[in-house]
N, C-alpha and C positions, 0 to 999 in steps of 0.2 A: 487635346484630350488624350493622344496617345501617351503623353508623358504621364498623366495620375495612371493610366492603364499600368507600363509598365512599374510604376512608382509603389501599386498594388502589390503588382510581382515579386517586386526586390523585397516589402515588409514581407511577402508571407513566407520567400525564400530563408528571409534572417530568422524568421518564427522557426519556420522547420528545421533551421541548423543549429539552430538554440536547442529545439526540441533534444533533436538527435544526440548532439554533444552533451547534454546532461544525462542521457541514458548512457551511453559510453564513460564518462565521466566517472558512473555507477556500478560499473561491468562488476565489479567484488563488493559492494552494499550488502549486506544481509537484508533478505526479505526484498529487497529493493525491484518495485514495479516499472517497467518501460512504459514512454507515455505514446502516445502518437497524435501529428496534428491535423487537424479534418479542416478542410476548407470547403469554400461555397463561392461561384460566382454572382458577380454584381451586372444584375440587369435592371433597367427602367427603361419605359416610352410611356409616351401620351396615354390616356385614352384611345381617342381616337384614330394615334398611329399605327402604321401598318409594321408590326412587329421587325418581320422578313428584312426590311429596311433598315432597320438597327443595332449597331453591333454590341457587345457586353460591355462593361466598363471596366473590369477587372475582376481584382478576387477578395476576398478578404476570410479572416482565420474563421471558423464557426466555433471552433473550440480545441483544445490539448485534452485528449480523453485517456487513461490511465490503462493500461493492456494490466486486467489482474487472470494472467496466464499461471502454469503451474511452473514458481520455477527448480530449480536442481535441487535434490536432499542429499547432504553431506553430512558421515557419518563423523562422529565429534567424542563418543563415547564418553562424554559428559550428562550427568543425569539431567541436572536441571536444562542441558538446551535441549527445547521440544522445537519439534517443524510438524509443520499440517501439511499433511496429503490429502487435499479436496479443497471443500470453499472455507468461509469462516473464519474467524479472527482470534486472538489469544484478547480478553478485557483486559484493561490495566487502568493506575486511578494514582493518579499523585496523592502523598500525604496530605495530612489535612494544612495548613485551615485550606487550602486550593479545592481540593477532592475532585479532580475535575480527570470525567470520565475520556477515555482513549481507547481505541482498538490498533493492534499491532501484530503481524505476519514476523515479527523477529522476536524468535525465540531463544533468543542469549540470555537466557535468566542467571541472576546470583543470587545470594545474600549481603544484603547489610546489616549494619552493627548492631541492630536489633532482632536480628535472624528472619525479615518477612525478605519474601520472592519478588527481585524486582528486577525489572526492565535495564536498559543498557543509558535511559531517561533517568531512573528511579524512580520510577510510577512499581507500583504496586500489584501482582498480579491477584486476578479476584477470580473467587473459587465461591460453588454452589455447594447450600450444606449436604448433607445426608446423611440416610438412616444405615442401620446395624446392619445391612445388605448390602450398601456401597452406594444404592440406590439415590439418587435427588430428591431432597423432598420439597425444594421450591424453587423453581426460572423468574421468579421476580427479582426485577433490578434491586429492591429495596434491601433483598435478603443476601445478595452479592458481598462477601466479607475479604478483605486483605489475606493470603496464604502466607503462615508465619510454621518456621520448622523448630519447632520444643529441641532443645538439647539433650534434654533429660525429662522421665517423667518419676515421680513416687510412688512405688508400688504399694501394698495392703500393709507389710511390712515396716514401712516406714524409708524406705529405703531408696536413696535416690540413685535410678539405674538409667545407663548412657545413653543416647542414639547409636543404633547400629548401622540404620539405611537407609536409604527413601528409596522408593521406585514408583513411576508414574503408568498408568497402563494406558493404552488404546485409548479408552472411552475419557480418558483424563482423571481417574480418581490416586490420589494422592495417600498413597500409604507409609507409615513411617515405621518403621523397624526397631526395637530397642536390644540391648546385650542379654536380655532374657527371654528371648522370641517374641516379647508380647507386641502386636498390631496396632496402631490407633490410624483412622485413617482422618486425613486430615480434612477434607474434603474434593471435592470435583471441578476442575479446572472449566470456568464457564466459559463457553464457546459462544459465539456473537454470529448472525447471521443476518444479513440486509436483505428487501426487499429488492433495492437494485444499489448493489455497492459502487457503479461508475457513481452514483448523484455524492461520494462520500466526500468529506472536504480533505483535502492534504496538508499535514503538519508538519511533516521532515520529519527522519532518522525512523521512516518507514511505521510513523503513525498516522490516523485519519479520523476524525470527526464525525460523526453522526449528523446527517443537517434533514429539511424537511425533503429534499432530494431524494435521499437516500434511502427515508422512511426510519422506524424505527429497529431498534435491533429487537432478533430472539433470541433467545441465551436458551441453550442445552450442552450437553454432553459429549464427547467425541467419538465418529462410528457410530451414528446415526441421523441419517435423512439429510436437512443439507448442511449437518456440518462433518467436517471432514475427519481422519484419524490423526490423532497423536501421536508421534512417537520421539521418544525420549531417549537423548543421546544425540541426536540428528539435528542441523541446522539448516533451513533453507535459502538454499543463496538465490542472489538473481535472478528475474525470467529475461538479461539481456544477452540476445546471441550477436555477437561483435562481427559476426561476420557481414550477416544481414544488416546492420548498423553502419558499416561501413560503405559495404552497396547503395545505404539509403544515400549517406553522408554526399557522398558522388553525387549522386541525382539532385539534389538539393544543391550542390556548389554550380552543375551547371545550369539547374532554373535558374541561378542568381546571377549567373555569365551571359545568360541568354535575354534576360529583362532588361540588364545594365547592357548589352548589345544593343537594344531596340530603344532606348535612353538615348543612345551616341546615334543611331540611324535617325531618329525623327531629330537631334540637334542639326545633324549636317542639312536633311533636309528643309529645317529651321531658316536656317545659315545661309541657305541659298535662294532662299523664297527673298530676305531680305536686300542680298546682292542682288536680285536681279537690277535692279534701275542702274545699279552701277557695271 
């Protein structure tokens, strides 16, 4: 028996060093979340057996549970990269025919050859409409549209006149600048909130999935309630501190020194049970 015991060991110690070395791995990831691994001991008896008498069987993983801590904002002086300070997610949406919805904590936004706002994927970023006040006039997924930046617009005149700026505010509303001061705002950067974002599923390159886990998303505004502020120009790097990672790294090489110890004790011990006749 003590061989599956430690045999338990060595899998959860490979688990936890997997863990760890992909987070370090990740140290410069944008947006990029640290996971950590939870385990649980393995217990069984009878019925009717007197517990006290029994020892554990080992361990085994219960789960890799995703740390979405705050991590560092770095300033970039880029309009389009936004970072969130607080909770909540940037939406994004692959082109069609896919259309298939995403949330994403990296905000390295560009353009493409079409001028829409897109991810480092090419998903699409989605923005809520609004009225003549800047204000939202619908959080329904339905009404969530692609963010595309006009070049130019034509004024009363006739007259086709340049982009001048974009600039993003706090709450996320997108306003666009043209060469004759006039404003269009394009809309409001829809912000995505879970009822419990650990149940969310993981996709790489620092996107996640909506699953029944997770619950569904609320879509608002940024700078207010639980979704967090925008700010634009800024990038949020990693929540992994390499140092603490390292510490971990250690702990975890020698639970796996310590298990494979106790592998090689119960062999000899093995080894000697069956010498004895001879």
């Amino acid at each position: 028996m003590s061989f599956y015991i430690s045999l338990s060991g060595l899998k959860a110690a490979q688990a936890d060093l997997s863990t760890i070395s992909n987070n370090v791995a990740n140290v410069n990831s944008t947006a990029f979340k640290k996971s950590r691994t939870n385990f649980g001991d393995i217990f069984a008896a009878a019925p009717m057996q007197t517990t006290t008498q029994v020892a554990g069987q080992g361990t085994r993983i219960s789960g890799i549970q995703q740390q979405f801590t705050q991590g560092t904002v770095e300033t970039t002086d880029k309009t389009l990269d936004l970072a969130i300070t607080g909770e909540a997610f940037f939406t994004v949406q692959t082109p069609p025919p896919t259309s298939q919805v995403s949330y994403t904590r990296n905000g390295a936004f560009d353009l493409d050859e079409n001028r829409y706002v897109v991810d480092t994927t090419g998903a699409r970023l989605q923005v809520m409409p609004v009225d003549a006040n800047g204000v939202p006039t619908s959080t329904a997924a339905a009404d969530l549209y692609d963010l595309q930046i006009p070049i130019s617009y034509t004024n009363g005149s006739g007259d086709e006149v340049q982009l001048s700026s974009v600039s993003i505010s706090e709450e996320g509303l997108v306003t666009a600048t043209f060469a004759d001061s006039t404003s269009q705002m394009l809309g409001n950067i829809a912000m995505a909130a879970f009822p419990s974002q650990e149940g969310m599923r993981q996709q790489g390159d620092a996107h996640w999935q909506a699953t029944r886990q997770s619950g569904d998303p609320v879509y608002g505004s940024g700078n207010a309630g639980l979704f967090g502020t925008i700010r634009s120009g800024a990038l949020e790097r990693s929540n992994v501190d390499l140092t603490e990672e390292l510490v971990a790294l250690i702990s975890a090489q020698r639970n796996f020194q310590a298990n494979a110890k106790a592998i090689e004790t119960a062999t000899t011990i093995s080894n000697a049970i069956v010498n004895l006749r001879g």
